[in-house]
Steps between C-alpha positions, in 0.01 A plus 500: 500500500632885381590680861291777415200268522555385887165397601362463831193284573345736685544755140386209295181395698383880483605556100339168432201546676433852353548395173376150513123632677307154440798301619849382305325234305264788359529745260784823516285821539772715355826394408766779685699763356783460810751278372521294884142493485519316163758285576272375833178411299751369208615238719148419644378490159812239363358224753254456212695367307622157519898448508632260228191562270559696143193700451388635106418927516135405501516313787705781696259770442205288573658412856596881509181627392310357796796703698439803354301640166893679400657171505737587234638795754514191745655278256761743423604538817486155616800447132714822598510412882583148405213344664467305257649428145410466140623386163650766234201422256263623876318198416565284781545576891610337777636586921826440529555499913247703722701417809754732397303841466 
């Protein structure tokens, strides 16, 4: 994990429970425009995602879009944070290790 991003739990129960209001498993009421708070719901929202499974776009934004109606902002984010991964033709995705954001 980047320094800048040192998280307590006390910081990420309150950012995810603002953000998250029906619950972590629900929908993202607005995605934030703080980078820290981004990087908090990012790595709530990667646990979605199985480990070890190579996902197609479609199936991505389908996962993302019950995250979030801007799930290519999500998506983005999720690639340039390295969160997860994708293949130079951006036709397949996959997580590489979540234990290590």
């Amino acid at each position: 994990m980047e320094e800048r991003f040192l998280i307590t739990d006390k910081e990420r129960e309150k950012v995810l429970g603002n953000y998250f209001k029906q619950g972590i498993n629900g929908p993202l009421d607005v995605f934030p425009s703080k980078e820290k708070r981004k990087y908090i719901i990012a790595q709530e929202i990667i646990k979605r995602f199985d480990i070890g499974k190579v996902y197609l776009e479609k199936e991505v934004n389908e996962l993302l879009k019950a995250v979030h109606e801007d799930f290519a902002t999500i998506r983005r984010f999720l690639i340039d944070y390295r969160f997860m991964s994708r293949s130079d033709d951006g036709r397949e995705y996959w997580i590489d290790d979540v234990d290590s954001k």
